[in-house]
N, C-alpha and C positions, 0 to 999 in steps of 0.2 A: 276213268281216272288214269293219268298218267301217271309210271310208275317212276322213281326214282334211284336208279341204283350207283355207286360209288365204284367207278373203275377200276379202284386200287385195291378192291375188297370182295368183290360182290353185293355187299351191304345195303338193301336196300332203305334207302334215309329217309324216302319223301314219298306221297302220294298225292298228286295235286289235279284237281278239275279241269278239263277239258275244255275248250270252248265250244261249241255247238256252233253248227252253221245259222243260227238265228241269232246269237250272240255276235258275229260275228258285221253280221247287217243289222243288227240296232247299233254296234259303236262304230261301224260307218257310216251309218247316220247321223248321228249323235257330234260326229268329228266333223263332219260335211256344214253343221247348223254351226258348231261354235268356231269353227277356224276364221270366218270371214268379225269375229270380235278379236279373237289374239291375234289375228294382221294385223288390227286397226291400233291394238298399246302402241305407246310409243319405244321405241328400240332400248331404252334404257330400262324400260320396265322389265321385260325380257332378259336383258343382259344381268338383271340384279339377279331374276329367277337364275340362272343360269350358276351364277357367283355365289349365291344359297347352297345350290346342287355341289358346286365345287368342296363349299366347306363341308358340306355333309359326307362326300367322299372319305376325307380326309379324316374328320372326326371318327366315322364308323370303320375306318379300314382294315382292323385284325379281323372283328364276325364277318365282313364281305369277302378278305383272303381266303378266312376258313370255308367258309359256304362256297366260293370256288373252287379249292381243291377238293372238297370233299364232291365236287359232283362233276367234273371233270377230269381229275386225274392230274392237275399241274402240282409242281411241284411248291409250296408253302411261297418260300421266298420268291419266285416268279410270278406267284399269285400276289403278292405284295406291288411288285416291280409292275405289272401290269396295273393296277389301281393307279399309282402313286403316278406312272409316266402318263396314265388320261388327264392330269394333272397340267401338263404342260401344255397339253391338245387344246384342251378349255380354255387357256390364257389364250392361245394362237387366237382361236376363234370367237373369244370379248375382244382382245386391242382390235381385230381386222374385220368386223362382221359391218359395220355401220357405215365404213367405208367402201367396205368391197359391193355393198348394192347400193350408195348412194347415187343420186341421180347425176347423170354427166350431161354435160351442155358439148356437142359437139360441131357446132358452125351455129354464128350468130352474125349478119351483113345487116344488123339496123331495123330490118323489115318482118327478114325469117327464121327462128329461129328452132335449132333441131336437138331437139333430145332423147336419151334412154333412159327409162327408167327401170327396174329391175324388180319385177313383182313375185307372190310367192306362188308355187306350182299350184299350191291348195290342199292337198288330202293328201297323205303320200305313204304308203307301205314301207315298211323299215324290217324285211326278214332277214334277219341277223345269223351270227355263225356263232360254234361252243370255243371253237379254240383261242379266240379275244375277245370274250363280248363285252368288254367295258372297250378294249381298241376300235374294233371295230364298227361295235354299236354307235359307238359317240361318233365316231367319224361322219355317220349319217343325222343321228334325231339332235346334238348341239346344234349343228348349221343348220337343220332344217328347222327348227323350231326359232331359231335366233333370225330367222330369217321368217317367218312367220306363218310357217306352216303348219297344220293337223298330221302327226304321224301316225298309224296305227301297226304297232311294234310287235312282231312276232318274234321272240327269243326263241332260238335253236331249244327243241325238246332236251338235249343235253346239259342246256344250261340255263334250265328253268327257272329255279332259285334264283340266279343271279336277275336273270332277267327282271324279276318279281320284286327285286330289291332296288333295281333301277329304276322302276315305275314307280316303286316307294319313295323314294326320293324327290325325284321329280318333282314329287304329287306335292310332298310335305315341302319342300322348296316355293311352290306359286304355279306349279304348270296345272291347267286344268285336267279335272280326268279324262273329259273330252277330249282334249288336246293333244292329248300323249295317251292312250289307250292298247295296253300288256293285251292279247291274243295268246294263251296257252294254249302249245299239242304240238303236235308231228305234220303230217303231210297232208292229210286231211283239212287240219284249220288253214295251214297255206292257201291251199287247194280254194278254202271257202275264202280267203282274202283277196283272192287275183279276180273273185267274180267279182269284185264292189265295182260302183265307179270311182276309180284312183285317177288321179292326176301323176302320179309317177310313183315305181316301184324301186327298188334298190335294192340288190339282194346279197350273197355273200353267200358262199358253197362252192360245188361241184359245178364240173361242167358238164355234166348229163340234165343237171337240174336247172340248170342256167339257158340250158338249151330247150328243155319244156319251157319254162317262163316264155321265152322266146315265142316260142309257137305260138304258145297261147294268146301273148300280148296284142301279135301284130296285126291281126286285124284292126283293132283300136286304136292305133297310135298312140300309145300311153309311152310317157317318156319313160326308159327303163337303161339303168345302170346293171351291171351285174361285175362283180369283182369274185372272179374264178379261181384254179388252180395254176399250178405253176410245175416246170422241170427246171429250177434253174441252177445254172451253169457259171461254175467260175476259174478262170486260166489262171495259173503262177508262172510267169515267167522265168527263163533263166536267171535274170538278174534280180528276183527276187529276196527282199528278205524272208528266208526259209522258214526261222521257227518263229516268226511273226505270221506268216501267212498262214503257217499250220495250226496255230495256236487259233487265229481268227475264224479259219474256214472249219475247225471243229467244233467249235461253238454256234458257227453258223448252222451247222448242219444238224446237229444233235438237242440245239436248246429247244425248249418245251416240248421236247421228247420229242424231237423230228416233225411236231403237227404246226409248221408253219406257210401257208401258201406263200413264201419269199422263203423257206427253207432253201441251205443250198443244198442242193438234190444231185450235183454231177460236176466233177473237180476233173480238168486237166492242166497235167501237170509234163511241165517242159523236161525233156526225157537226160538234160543234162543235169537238174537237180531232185530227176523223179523219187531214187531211193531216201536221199536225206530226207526230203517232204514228208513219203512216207512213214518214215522212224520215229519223225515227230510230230507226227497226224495219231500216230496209234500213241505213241509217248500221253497227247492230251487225251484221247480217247478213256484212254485207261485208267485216268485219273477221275473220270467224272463217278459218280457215286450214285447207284441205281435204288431204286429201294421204295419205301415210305413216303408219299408225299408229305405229308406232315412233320417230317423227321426236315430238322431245318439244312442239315446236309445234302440231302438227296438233291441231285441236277435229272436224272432223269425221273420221270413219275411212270403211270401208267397211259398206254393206249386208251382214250376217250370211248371210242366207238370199238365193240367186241370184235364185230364185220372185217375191219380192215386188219386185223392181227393174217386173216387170210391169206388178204393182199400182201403184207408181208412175209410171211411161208412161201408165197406161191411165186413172187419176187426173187429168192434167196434159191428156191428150187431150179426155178431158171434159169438165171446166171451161173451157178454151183454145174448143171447139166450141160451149159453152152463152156465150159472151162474156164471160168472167174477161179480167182483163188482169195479163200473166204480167209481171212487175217484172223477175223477178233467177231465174235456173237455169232448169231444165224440162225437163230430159236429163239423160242418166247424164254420168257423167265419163269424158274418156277417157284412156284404156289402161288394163292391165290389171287386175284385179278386179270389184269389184262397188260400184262408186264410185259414188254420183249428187250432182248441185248441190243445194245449200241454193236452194230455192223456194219462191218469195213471192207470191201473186196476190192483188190488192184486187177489185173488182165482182163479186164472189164472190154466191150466195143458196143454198138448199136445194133445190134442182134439180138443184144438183152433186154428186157422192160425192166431191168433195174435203171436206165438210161434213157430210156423214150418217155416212160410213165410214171405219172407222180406215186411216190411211196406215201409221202405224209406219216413215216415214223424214223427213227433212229434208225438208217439203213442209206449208205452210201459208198459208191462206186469212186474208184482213182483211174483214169487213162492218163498215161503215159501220152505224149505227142512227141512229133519230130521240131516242130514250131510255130511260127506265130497262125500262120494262114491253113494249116493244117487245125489247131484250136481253135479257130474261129468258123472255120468248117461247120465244126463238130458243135460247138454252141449254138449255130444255127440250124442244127439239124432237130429242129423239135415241132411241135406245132403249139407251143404255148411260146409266151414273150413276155414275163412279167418281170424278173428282173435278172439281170447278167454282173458278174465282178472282176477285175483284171489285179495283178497283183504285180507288182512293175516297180523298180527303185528311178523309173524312167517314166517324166508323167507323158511326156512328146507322144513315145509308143503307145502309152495306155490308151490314152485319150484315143486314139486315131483307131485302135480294137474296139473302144466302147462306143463310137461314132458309129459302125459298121454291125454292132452287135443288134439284133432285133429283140427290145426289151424296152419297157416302160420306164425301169431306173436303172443305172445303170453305178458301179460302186469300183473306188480307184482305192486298192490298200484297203479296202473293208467290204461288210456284208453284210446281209440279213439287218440292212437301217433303216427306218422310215422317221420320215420329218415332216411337222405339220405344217412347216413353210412350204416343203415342196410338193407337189401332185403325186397320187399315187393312181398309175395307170397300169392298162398291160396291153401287150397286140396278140393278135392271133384269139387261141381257145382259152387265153386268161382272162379274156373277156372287155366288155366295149363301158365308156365312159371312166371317171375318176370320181374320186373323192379328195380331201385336204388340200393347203395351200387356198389363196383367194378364190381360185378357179372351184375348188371344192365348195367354198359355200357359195357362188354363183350356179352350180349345179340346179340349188334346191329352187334358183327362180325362174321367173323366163322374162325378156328383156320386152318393154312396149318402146315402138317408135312414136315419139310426139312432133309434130308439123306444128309448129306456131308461129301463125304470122298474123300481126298487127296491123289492126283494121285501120 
């Protein structure tokens, strides 16, 4: 049995069945027989499934917020925010799904004619992450199924429930069980998912786990996405507006309690506006409200995963030992859960793994820079590239930083944004392929070339 405990509490809430590695190759199979029928609906049947699933969202939204905070630690109304903004994701991928794989005619002289058509991978692994699993989930099994694929969804152990309640839906919506088939467990059921034969995996974590997959996969050539972690970096310029950027880049850094892989994880700050920034970095800081997930005030909730509270101790020690000067937090919170303060350290360098290594909580460094190319240094100084910010009342300058910065998105005056218009990618160890944007649901197919020529 998987056990279920509540972050903010200790609380143990849930006890739910494991999948068994035999379970796991019967609805591999099971997916493998029924996917080549839901190819064959036609695109609208599907999109209605999909428009069912939407309203069902929306109808059930408070018991699916609750059942999220209670089993990962977000805070109430973020857990709302999250449901309600998959919302927008779904519309992206109904208006654009039917287009974005319809067949293209690409040279027609009378005689020969050439086309692409855009077919679906077939079977595809959907192992999913706790810290968005309606963001992130959806990102993967809407296009993949709207685009005619068998997914077989393994929901992060942390956010089992929710998981259970997406396959509920689904199900009750039109999607076969076949078709969309929930995998409960830890690393083990993983483990037993990567042995199927998959036509493509897509995964969401860490990069130590992105880099098993890796290994494992490539003898096979199974197509594989992995959407990693991130250090990301954002410069305020001189001429920035000050308690605009501070106001932005501390909500950047601290909302869903620091557990964002586009968190901004590392601020430099131009050394002629460095003190102001910081007065009004701590100014917002200080105002956010730790606490109670459930309490509709709280902005910060609790640390998800018990493990990384470590990683933040051992982060804090660090810095603290190499001469950072800690502002504001630098300990957990006390009583019960897995609580820690919102932290703040300026005299910060690259010495630190507060600065090189993802924290993934409420814990953020300020360097001071001399200027542009000094900051852009330093933003390059990482081995992850998922997304970069520049903060500029001068778009000329920004632009021409964000052009130069190594990072999949790249953010002018803002941060911490994803758009289902645009792709979301990253370079380096944030890992290889995208998802959203057109591009995202042509991921889930692979293109056939057609030669026709009339006899």
């Amino acid at each position: 049995m998987l056990k279920i405990h509540n972050p903010a509490t200790g609380e143990l809430i849930a006890e739910v069945p494991q999948a068994s590695a035999a379970l796991v190759t019967e609805r591999a199979r099971a997916a493998r027989r029924a996917q080549p029928a839901w190819a064959a609906q036609p695109m609208q049947h599907r999109l209605d499934i999909i428009q069912r699933f939407r309203v069902a969202l929306l109808a059930e939204l408070e018991p699916l917020a609750v059942t999220l905070t209670r089993e990962v630690g977000k805070p109430i109304s973020q857990s709302r925010g999250e449901i309600t903004g998959l919302l927008a994701r779904i519309d992206f991928f109904l208006d654009q799904a039917e287009a974005a794989i319809a067949p293209e005619d690409v040279f027609d002289d009378g005689a020969t004619r050439e086309r692409i058509s855009h077919d679906p991978l077939g079977v595809v692994a959907n192992i999913s992450a706790w810290n968005y699993p309606y963001f992130v989930g959806g990102n993967v099994f809407v296009p993949a199924l709207l685009t005619g694929n068998a997914v077989l969804y393994k929901p992060s152990e942390f956010a089992t429930l929710t998981g259970l309640h997406i396959a509920r839906l689904l199900h009750e919506a039109g999607v076969p069980s076949d078709v969309f088939a929930p995998l409960v467990g830890g690393g083990a059921v993983g483990a037993a998912l990567l042995e199927q034969p998959l036509d493509g995996v897509f995964f969401t974590g860490s990069h130590a786990t992105g880099q098993r997959i890796a290994r494992l996969l490539a003898p096979r050539f199974v197509k594989l996405q992995l959407e990693l972690g991130g250090k990301d970096p954002s410069y305020v310029c001189d001429d920035a507006d000050v308690p605009t950027a501070a106001e932005s880049l501390a909500d950047g850094a601290m909302y869903n309690t620091g557990q964002s892989c586009c968190s901004v994880e590392r601020i430099y700050v131009h050394e002629r506006v460095h003190t102001a920034f910081v007065e009004a970095f701590l100014s917002a800081v200080r105002g956010f409200k730790s606490g109670d997930p459930m309490d509709e005030a709280t902005y910060l909730g609790a640390i998800t995963r018990a493990p990384q509270l470590g990683v933040l101790d051992a982060q804090v020690a660090d810095a603290v030992a190499k001469g950072a000067r800690l502002l504001c937090g630098g300990a957990r919170r006390p009583g019960p859960g897995n609580g820690f303060e919102p932290t703040v350290f300026t005299d910060v360098n690259h010495t630190m793994d507060l600065m090189r290594e993802e924290s993934f909580g409420p814990v953020i460094g300020i360097q001071s820079v001399s200027g542009d190319d000094e900051a852009l240094a330093l933003m390059n100084d990482t081995r992850y590239g998922l997304t970069a910010g520049v903060f500029s009342r001068n778009g000329t300058r920004a632009r021409s930083l964000l052009a130069r910065v190594n990072a999949g998105s790249v953010y002018w005056n803002c941060c911490d944004r994803v758009s289902p218009r645009l792709p979301w990618s990253g370079h380096g160890d944030s890992g290889i392929g995208l998802t959203l944007s057109t591009h995202g649901i042509r991921a889930f197919t692979r293109p056939r070339a057609w030669h026709l020529r009339t006899p």
